[in-house]
N, CA, C and O atoms as a GROMACS GRO file, in nm:
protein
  220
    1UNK      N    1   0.086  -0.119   0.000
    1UNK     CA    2   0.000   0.000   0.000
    1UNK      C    3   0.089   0.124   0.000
    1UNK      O    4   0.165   0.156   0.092
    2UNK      N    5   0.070   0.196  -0.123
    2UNK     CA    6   0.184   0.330  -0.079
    2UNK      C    7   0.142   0.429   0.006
    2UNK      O    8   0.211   0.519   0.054
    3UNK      N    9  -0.039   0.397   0.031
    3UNK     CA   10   0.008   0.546   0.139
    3UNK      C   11   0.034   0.529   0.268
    3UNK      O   12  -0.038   0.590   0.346
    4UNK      N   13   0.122   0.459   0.314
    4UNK     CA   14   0.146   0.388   0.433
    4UNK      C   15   0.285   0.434   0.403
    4UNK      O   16   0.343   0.457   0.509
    5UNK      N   17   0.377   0.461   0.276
    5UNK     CA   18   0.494   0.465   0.246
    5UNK      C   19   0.507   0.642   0.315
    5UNK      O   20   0.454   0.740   0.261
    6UNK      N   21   0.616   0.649   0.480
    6UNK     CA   22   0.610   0.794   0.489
    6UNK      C   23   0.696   0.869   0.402
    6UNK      O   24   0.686   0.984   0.444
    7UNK      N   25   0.784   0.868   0.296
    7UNK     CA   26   0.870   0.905   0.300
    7UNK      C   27   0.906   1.007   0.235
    7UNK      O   28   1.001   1.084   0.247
    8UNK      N   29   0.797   0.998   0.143
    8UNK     CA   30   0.793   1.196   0.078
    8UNK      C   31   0.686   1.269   0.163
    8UNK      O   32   0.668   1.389   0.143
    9UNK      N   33   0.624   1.212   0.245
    9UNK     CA   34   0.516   1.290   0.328
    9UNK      C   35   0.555   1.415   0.453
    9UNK      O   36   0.526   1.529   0.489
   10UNK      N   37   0.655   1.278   0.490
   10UNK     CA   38   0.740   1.355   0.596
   10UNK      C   39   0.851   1.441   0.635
   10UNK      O   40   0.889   1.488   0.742
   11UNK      N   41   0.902   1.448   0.481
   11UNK     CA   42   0.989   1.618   0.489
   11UNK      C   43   0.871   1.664   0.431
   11UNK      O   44   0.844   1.727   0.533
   12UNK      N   45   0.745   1.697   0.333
   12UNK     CA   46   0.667   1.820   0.336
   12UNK      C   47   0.624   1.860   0.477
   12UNK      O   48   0.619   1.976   0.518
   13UNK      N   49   0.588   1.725   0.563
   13UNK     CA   50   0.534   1.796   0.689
   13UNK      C   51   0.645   1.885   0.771
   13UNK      O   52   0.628   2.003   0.803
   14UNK      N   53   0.755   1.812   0.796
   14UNK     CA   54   0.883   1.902   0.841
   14UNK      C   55   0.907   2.000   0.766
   14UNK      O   56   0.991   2.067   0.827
   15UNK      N   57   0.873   2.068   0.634
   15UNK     CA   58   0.945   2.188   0.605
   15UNK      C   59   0.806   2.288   0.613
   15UNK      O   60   0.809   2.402   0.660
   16UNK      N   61   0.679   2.221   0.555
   16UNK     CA   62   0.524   2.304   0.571
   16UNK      C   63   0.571   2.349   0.738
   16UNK      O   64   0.580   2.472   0.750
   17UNK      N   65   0.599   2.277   0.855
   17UNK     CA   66   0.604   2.313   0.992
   17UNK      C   67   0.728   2.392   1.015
   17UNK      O   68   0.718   2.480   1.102
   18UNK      N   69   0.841   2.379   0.956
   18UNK     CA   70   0.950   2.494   0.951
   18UNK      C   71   0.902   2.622   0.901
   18UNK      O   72   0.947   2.709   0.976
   19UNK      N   73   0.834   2.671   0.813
   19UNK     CA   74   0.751   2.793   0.740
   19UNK      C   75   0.653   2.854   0.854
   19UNK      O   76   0.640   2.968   0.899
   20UNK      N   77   0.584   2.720   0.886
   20UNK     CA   78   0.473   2.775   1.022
   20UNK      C   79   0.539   2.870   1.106
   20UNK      O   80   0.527   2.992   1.115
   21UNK      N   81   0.624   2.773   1.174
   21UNK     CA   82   0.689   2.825   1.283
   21UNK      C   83   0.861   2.897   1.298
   21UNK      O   84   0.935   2.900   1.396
   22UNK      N   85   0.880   2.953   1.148
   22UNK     CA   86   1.010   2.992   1.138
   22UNK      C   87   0.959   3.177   1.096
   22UNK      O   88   0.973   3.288   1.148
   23UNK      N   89   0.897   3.120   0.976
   23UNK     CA   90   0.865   3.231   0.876
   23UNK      C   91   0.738   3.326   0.897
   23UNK      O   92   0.736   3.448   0.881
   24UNK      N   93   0.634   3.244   0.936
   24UNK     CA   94   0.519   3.295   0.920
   24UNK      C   95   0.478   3.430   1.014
   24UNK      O   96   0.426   3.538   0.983
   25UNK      N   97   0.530   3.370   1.156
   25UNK     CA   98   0.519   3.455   1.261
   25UNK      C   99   0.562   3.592   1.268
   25UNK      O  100   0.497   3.677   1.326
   26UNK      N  101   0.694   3.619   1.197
   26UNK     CA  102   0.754   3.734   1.252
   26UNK      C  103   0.642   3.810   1.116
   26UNK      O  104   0.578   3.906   1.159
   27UNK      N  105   0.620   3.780   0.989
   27UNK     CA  106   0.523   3.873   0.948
   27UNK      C  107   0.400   3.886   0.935
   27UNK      O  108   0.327   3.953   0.862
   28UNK      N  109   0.382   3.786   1.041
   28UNK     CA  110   0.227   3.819   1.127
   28UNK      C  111   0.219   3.945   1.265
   28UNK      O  112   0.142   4.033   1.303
   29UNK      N  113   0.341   3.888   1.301
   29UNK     CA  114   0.347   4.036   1.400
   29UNK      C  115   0.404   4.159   1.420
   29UNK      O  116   0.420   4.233   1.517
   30UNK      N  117   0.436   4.162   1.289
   30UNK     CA  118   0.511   4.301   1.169
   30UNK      C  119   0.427   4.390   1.169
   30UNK      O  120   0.457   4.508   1.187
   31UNK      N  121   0.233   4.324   1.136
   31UNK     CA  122   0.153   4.463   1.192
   31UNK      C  123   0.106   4.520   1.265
   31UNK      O  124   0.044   4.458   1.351
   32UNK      N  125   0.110   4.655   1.273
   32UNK     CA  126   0.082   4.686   1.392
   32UNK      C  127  -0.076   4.732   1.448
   32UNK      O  128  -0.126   4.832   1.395
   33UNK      N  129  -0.143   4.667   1.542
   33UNK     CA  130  -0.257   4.725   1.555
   33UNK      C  131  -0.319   4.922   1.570
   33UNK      O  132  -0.270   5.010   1.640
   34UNK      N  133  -0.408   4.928   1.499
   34UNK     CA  134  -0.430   5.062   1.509
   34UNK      C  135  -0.490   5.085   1.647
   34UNK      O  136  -0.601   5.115   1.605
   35UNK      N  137  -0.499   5.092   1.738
   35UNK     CA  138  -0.562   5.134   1.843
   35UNK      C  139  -0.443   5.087   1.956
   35UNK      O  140  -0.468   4.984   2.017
   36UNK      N  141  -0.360   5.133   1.975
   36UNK     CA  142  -0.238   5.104   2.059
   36UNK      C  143  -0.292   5.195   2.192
   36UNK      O  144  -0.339   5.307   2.207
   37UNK      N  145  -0.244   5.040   2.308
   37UNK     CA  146  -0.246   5.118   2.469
   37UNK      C  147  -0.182   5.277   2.482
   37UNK      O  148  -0.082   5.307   2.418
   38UNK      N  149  -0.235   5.354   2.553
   38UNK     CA  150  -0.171   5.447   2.580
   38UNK      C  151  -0.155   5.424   2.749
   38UNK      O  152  -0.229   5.358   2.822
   39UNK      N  153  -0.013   5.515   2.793
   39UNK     CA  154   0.015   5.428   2.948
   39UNK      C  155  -0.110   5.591   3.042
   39UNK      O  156  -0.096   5.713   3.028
   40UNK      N  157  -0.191   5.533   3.108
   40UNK     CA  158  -0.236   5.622   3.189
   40UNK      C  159  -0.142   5.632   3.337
   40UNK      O  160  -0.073   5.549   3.397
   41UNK      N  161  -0.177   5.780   3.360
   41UNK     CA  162  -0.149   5.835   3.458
   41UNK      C  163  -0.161   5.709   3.642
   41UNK      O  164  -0.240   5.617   3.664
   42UNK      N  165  -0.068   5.756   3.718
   42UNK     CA  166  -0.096   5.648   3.805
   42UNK      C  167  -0.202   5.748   3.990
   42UNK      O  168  -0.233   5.718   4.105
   43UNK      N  169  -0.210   5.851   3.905
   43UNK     CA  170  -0.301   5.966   4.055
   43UNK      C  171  -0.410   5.951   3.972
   43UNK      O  172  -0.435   5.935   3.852
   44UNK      N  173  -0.474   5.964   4.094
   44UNK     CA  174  -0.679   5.923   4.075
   44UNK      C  175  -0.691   6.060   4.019
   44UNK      O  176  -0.600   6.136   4.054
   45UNK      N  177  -0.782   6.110   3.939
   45UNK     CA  178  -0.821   6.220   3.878
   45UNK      C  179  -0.915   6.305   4.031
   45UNK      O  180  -0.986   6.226   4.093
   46UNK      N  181  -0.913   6.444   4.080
   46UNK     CA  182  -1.025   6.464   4.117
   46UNK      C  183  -1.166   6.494   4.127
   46UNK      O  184  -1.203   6.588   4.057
   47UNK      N  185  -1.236   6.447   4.183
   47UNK     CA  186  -1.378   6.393   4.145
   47UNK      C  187  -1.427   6.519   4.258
   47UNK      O  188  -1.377   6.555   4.364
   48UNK      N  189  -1.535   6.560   4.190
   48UNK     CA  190  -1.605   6.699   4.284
   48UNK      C  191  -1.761   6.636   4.254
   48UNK      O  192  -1.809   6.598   4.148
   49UNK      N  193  -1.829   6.640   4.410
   49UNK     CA  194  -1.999   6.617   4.382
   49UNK      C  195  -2.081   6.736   4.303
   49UNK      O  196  -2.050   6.855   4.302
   50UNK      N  197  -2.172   6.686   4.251
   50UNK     CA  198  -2.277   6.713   4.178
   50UNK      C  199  -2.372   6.812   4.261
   50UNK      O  200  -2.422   6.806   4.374
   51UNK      N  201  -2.377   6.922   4.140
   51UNK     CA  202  -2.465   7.021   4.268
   51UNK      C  203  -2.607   7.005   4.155
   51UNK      O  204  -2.617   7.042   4.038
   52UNK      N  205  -2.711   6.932   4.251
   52UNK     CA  206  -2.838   6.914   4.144
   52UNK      C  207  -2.865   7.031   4.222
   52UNK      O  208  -2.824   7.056   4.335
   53UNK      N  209  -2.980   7.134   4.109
   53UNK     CA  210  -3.013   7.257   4.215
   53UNK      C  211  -3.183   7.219   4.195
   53UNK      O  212  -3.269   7.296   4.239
   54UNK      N  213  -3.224   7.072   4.114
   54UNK     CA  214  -3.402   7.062   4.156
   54UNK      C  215  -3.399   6.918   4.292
   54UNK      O  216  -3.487   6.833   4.308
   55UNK      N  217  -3.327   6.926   4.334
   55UNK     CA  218  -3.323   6.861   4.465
   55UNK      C  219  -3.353   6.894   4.555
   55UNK      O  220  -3.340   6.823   4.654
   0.00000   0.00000   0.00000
């Protein structure tokens, strides 16, 4: 039965998985998302109560 024969199967799978994990990645994360963290401030902002004047 040849497809039982591994032997051309198994360098495509070894080099298809070298590409995966050699090549593919670094220009997958080459782009850069548009909406990037900005670092916030680490002091609480101050907060002043609410003057309802129909209360």
């Amino acid at each position: 039965m040849p497809q039982l024969n591994p032997a051309p199967w198994f360098l495509i799978m070894v080099f298809s998985w070298f590409i995966f994990l050699t090549i593919l990645p670094p220009k997958i994360l080459a782009h850069i998302s548009p909406n990037e963290p900005t670092l916030q401030s680490t002091e609480k902002p101050q907060t002043e109560s609410w003057n309802w004047p129909w209360y």
